[in-house]
C-alpha positions as CSV (number, residue, x, y, z in Angstrom):
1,X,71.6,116.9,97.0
2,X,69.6,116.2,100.2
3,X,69.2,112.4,99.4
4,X,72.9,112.0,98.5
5,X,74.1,114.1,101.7
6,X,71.7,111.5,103.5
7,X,73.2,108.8,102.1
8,X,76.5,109.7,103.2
9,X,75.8,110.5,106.5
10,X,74.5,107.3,106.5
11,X,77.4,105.3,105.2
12,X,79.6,107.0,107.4
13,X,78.0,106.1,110.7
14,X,77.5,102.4,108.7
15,X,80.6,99.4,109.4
16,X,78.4,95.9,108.3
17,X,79.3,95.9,104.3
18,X,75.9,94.1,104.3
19,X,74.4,97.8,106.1
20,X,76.2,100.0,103.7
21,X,75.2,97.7,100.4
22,X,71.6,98.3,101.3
23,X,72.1,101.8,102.1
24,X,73.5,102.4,98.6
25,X,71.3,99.6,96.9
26,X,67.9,101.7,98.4
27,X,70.0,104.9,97.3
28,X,70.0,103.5,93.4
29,X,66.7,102.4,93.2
30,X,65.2,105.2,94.3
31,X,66.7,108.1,93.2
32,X,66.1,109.4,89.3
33,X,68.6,109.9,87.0
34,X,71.2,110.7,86.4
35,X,71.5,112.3,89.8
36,X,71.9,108.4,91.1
37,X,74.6,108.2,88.5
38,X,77.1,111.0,89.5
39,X,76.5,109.9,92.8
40,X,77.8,106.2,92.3
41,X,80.5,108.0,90.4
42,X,81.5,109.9,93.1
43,X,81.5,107.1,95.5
44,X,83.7,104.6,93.6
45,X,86.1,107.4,92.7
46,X,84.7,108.3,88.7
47,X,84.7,111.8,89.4
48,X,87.4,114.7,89.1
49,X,87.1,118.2,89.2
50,X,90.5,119.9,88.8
51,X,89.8,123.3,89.9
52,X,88.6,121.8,93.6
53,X,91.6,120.6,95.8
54,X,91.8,120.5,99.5
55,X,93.9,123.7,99.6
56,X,90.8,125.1,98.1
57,X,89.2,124.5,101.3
58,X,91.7,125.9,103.5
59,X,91.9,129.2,101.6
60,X,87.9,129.5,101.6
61,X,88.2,129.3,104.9
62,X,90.9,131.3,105.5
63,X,89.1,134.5,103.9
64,X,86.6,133.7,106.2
65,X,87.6,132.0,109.9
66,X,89.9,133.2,111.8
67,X,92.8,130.8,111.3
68,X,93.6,129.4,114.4
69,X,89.9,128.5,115.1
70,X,90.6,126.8,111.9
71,X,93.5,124.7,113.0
72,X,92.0,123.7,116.1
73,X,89.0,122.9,114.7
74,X,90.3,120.7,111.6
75,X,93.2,119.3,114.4
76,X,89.8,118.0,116.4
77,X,87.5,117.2,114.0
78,X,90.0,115.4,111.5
79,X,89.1,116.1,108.3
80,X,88.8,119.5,106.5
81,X,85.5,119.2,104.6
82,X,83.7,118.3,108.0
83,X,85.3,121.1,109.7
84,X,84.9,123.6,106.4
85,X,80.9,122.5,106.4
86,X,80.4,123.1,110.5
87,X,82.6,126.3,110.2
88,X,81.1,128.0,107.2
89,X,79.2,131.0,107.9
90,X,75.7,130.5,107.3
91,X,74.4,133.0,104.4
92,X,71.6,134.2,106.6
93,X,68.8,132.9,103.7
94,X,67.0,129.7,103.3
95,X,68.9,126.9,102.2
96,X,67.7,126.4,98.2
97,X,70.3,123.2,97.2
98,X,71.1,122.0,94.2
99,X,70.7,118.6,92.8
100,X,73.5,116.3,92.4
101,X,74.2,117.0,88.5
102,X,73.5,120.6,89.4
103,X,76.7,120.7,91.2
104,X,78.5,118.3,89.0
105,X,77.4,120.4,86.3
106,X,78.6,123.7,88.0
107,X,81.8,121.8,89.3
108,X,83.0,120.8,86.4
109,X,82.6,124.8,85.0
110,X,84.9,125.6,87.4
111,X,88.8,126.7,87.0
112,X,91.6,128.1,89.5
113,X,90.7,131.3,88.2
114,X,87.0,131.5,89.2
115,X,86.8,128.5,91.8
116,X,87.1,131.1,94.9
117,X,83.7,132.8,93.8
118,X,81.9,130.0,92.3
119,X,82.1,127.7,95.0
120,X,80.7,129.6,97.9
121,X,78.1,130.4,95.8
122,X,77.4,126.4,96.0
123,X,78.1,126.2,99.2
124,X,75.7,129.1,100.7
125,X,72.7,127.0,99.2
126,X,73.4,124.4,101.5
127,X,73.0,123.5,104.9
128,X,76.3,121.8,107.1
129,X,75.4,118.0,105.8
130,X,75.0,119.3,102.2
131,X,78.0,121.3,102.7
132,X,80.1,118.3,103.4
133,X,78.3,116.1,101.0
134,X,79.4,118.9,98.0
135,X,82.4,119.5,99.6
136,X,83.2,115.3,99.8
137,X,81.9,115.3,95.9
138,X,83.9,117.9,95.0
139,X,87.2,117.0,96.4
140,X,86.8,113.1,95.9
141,X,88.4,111.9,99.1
142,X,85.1,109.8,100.4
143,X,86.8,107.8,102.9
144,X,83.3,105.9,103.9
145,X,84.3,102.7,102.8
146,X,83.0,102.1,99.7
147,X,85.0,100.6,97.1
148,X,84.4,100.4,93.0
149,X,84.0,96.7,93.8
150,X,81.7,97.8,96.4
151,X,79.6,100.0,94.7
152,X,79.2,97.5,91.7
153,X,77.5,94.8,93.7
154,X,75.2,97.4,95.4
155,X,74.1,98.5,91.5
156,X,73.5,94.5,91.2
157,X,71.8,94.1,94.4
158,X,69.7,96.8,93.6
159,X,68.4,95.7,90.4
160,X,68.7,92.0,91.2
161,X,71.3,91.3,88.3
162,X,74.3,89.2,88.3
163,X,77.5,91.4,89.5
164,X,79.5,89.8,86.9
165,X,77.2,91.5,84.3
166,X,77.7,95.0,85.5
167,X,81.3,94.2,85.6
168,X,81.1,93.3,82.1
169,X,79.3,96.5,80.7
170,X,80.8,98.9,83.6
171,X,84.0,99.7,81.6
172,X,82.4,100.9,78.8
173,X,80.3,103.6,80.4
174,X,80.4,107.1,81.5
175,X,79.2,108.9,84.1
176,X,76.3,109.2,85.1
177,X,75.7,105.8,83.4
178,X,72.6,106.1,81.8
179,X,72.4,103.4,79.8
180,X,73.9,101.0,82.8
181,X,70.9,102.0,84.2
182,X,68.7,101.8,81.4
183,X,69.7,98.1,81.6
184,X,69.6,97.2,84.5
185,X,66.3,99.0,85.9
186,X,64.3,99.6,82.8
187,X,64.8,96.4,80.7
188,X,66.5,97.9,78.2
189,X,69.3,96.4,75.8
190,X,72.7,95.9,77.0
191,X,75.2,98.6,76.4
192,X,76.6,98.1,73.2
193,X,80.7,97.2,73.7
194,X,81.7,95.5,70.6
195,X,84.7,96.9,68.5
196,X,85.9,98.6,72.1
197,X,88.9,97.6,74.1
198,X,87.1,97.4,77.3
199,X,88.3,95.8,80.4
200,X,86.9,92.7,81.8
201,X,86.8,91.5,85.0
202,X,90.1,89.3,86.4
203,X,89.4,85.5,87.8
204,X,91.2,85.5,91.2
205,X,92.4,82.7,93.0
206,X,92.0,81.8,97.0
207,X,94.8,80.8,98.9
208,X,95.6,77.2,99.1
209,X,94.5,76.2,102.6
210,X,94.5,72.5,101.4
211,X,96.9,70.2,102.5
212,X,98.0,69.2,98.7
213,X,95.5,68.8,95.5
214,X,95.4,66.4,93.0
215,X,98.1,67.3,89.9
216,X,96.1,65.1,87.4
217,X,93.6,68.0,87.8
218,X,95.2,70.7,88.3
219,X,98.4,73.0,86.0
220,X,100.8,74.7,88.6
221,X,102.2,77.7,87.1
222,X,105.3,80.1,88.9
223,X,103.9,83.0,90.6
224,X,105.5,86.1,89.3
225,X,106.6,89.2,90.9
226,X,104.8,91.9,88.6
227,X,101.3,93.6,88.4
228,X,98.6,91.2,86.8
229,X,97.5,93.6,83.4
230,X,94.9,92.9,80.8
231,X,96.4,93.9,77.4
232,X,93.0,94.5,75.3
233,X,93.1,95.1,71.3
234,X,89.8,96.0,69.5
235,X,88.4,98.5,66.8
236,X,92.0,99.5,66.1
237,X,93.4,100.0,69.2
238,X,95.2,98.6,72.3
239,X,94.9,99.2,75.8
240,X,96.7,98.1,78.8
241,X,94.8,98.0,82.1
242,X,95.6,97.3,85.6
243,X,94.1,94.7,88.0
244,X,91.6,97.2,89.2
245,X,90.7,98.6,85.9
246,X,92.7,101.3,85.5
247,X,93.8,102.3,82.2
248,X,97.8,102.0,82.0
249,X,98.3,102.6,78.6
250,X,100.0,105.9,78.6
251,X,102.8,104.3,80.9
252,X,103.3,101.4,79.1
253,X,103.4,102.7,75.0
254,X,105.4,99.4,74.2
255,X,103.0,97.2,75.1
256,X,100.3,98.9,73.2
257,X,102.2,99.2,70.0
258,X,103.1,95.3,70.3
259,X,99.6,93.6,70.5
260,X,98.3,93.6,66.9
261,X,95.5,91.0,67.1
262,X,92.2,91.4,68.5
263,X,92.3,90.0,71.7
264,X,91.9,90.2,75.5
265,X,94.7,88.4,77.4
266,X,95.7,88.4,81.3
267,X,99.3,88.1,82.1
268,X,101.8,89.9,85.0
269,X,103.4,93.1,83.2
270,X,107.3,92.9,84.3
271,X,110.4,94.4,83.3
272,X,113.1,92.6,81.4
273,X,116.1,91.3,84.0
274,X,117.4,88.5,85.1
275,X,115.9,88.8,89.2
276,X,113.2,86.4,88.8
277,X,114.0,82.8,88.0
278,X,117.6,84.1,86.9
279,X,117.5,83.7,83.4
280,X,119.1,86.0,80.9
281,X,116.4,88.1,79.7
282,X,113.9,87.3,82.4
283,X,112.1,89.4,84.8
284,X,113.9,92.1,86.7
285,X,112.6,92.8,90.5
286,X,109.6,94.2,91.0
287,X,111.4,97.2,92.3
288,X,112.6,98.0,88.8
289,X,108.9,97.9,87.7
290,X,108.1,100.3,90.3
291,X,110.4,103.1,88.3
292,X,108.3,102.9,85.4
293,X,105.0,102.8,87.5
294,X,102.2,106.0,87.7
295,X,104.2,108.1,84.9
296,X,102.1,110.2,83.0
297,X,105.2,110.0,80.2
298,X,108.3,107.5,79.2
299,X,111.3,108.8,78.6
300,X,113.1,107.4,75.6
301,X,116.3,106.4,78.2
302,X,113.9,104.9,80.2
303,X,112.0,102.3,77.6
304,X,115.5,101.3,76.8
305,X,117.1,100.9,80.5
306,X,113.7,99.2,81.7
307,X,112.0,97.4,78.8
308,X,108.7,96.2,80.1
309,X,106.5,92.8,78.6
310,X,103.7,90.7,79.4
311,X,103.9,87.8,80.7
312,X,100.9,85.4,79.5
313,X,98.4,83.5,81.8
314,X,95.3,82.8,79.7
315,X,93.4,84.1,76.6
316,X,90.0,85.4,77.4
317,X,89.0,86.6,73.7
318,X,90.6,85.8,70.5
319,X,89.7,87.6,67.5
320,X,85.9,87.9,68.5
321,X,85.5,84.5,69.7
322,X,84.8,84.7,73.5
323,X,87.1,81.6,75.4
324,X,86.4,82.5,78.5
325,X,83.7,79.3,78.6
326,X,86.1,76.9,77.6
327,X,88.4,75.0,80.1
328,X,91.7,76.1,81.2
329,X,93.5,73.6,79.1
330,X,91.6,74.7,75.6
331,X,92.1,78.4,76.7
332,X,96.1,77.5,77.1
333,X,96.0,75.6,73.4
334,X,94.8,78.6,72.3
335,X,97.1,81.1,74.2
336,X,100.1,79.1,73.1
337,X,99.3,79.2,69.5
338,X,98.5,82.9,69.5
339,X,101.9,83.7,71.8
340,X,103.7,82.2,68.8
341,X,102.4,84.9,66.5
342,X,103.2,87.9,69.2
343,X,106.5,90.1,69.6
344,X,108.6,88.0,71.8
345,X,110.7,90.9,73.2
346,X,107.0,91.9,74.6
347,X,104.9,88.7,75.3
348,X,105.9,85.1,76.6
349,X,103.7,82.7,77.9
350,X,104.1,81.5,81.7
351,X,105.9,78.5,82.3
352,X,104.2,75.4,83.2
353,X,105.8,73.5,86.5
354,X,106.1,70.0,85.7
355,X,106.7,67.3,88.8
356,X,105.8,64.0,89.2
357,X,103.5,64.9,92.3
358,X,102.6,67.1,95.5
359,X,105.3,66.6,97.0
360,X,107.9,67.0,94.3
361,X,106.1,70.5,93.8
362,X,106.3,71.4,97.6
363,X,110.1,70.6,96.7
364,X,110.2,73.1,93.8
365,X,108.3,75.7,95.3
366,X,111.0,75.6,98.2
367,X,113.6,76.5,96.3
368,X,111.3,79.7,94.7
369,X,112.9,81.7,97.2
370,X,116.3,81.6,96.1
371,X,115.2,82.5,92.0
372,X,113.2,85.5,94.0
373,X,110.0,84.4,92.6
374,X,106.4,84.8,94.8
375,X,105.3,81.4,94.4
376,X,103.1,78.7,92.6
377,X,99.9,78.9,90.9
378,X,97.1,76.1,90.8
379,X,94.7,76.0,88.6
380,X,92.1,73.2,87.4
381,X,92.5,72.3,84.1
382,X,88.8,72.4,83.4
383,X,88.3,75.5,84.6
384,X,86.5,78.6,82.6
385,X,87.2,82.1,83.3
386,X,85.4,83.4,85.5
387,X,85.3,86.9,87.4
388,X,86.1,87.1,91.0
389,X,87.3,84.1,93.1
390,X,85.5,81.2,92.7
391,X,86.0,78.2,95.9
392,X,88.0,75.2,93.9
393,X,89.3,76.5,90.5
394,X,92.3,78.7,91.0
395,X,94.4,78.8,94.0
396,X,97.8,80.9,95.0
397,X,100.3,78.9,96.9
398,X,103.1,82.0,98.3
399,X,106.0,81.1,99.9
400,X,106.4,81.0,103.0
401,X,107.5,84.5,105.2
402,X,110.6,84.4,107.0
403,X,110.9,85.5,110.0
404,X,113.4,86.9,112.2
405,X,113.7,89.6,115.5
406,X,115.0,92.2,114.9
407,X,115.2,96.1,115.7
408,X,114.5,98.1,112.5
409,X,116.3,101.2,112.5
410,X,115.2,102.2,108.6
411,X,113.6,100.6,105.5
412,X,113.4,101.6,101.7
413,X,110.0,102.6,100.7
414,X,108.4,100.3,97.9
């Protein structure tokens, strides 16, 4: 636990991203398992222990500070496990810490009934900067600045593999990652993922900065208002996954039950309406997605008011074969032929802008505004898939902002 409170003291004080990826980088390489496992967990946000919340803190505390030292203290230092590890009366005996999956392993044990006693008990074996480091694991508000994106290229940089590898295996691990590490230090086979609807990593676009590019080689493609999803199907089942990773499944039960072909497919997840593009059937605003986002369950009222569906971008895998080498316009042939074979109350396939040239698409994408849609996508036709934004393949042409002065006197959240 020493090394990890280290590190984070470390990373705190740390603002270069190239400063922090070493710091972590050293961390990983270093450190045994699996206690460098939990510990990248913990920093990109793979941990959570239920029994430990922040009003946990605060009625540790209160048993044992007075409570307006406690106020002004947490009012001055701005955050309560810094204050809760400076405050915490030392246990009068020398500090004997844990390791990492000690405490992960004692964490975990924990419930509301017994937190109160088991914790201090943690907490006494530490000194202030262990204290903050549990109480930071614990809790899992970091705040240092490191992101799962983050953390990912530090693994790579570490054991000098590509990032796009450890994105590809990452989804189909547990903490505290064992055979990621196995992998990536020891020379080890690759996880085994087949037969597992895993995530992979999105291809992102730049923003086009360009004064116009060449439609001959280049597809433009409406921007829509939703959240970009990968619908995966493998081994029997389906699973619907945000941008980021995050597995959306529970929220989304239509979708899953829809996809009934092996594949991995990128599209925008919308809600039936007519908002977008105004066609009968279309894609309702993105505020009507919103009702239907971070629900743990559906309501039968609610899949019938606010239908949601996929729209289609590209195919990544199609029953086992891997696309995602081919170019864009194979990977569309392919798309369009599956789409054909797909519920079409839950999956169409992005409309393809045709005009004559730059300027007839400037045109189009003028009048965006008015059918409430975000914008235009370019992408070169001979592009494969790959993840993260690559310079020249795919770029994101918004509309323009309006803007106008004004006093703002309220505003609708969302």
């Amino acid at each position: 636990m020493e090394r990890f409170a280290a590190l984070l003291d470390a990373l705190v004080y740390t603002r270069s991203r190239n400063a922090k990826l070493k710091l972590l980088a050293d961390y990983l390489r270093d450190t045994p398992d699996p206690d460098r496992g939990w510990a990248l967990a913990a920093l990109t946000d793979g941990l959570d222990f239920p029994a430990v919340k922040s009003a946990t803190i605060r009625n540790l505390m209160s048993e044992r500070i007075d409570p307006v030292l406690w106020t002004l203290s947490r009012d001055y230092v701005g955050d309560s496990a810094e204050t809760a590890s400076l405050l915490w009366p030392e246990s009068g005996e020398a500090p004997s810490p844990p390791t990492v999956s000690e405490a992960v392993d004692q964490l975990s044990r924990m419930t509301r009934a017994n937190v109160m006693v088991e914790l201090p008990k943690l907490l006494d074996r530490l000194d202030a900067n262990g204290r903050y480091a549990l109480l930071k694991l614990a809790t899992g508000a970091m705040r240092i600045g490191i992101s799962a994106r983050l953390g990912k290229t530090a693994f790579a940089q570490a054991f000098d593999v590509a990032v796009e590898d450890v994105e590809e295996h990452w989804h189909g691990q547990e903490p505290p990652y064992t055979e990621l590490f196995a992998w990536a230090a020891d020379g080890a086979a690759p996880p085994d993922t087949e037969n597992r609807p895993l995530f992979r990593p999105f291809m992102l676009a730049h923003p086009l900065e360009e004064a116009e590019v060449d439609l001959s080689k280049f597809a433009a493609e409406w921007k829509w208002d939703g959240i970009r999803v990968q619908v995966v199907r493998a081994g029997g089942e389906t699973r619907v996954y945000s941008r980021s990773g995050d597995d959306i499944s529970g929220t989304f039960p239509e979708i899953t039950r829809a996809l009934d072909v092996d594949a991995v497919l990128d599209g925008e997840l919308l809600v039936r309406g007519s908002h977008q593009g105004g066609e009968t059937g279309g894609a309702a605003s993105f505020n009507a997605l919103q009702q239907r986002l971070g629900r743990k369950t559906v309501s039968k009222k609610m899949l019938a008011e606010l239908p949601a569906f996929v729209r289609l971008y590209d195919a990544l895998i199609v029953e086992g074969a891997d696309l995602r080498g081919l170019p864009w316009s194979a990977r569309r042939k392919r798309l369009e032929a599956l789409a054909g074979d797909l519920d079409p109350d839950r999956f169409d396939v992005s409309q393809i802008i045709e005009a004559e040239d730059f300027a007839a698409l400037a045109a189009l994408r003028e009048r965006a505004r008015d059918d409430a849609i975000e914008g235009v996508m370019l992408k070169r036709r001979d592009s494969p898939y790959l993840a993260g934004r690559k310079t020249g393949l795919w770029y994101k042409w918004k509309r323009d902002p309006l803007l106008i002065d004004c006093v703002l006197m309220y505003a609708q959240r969302g």
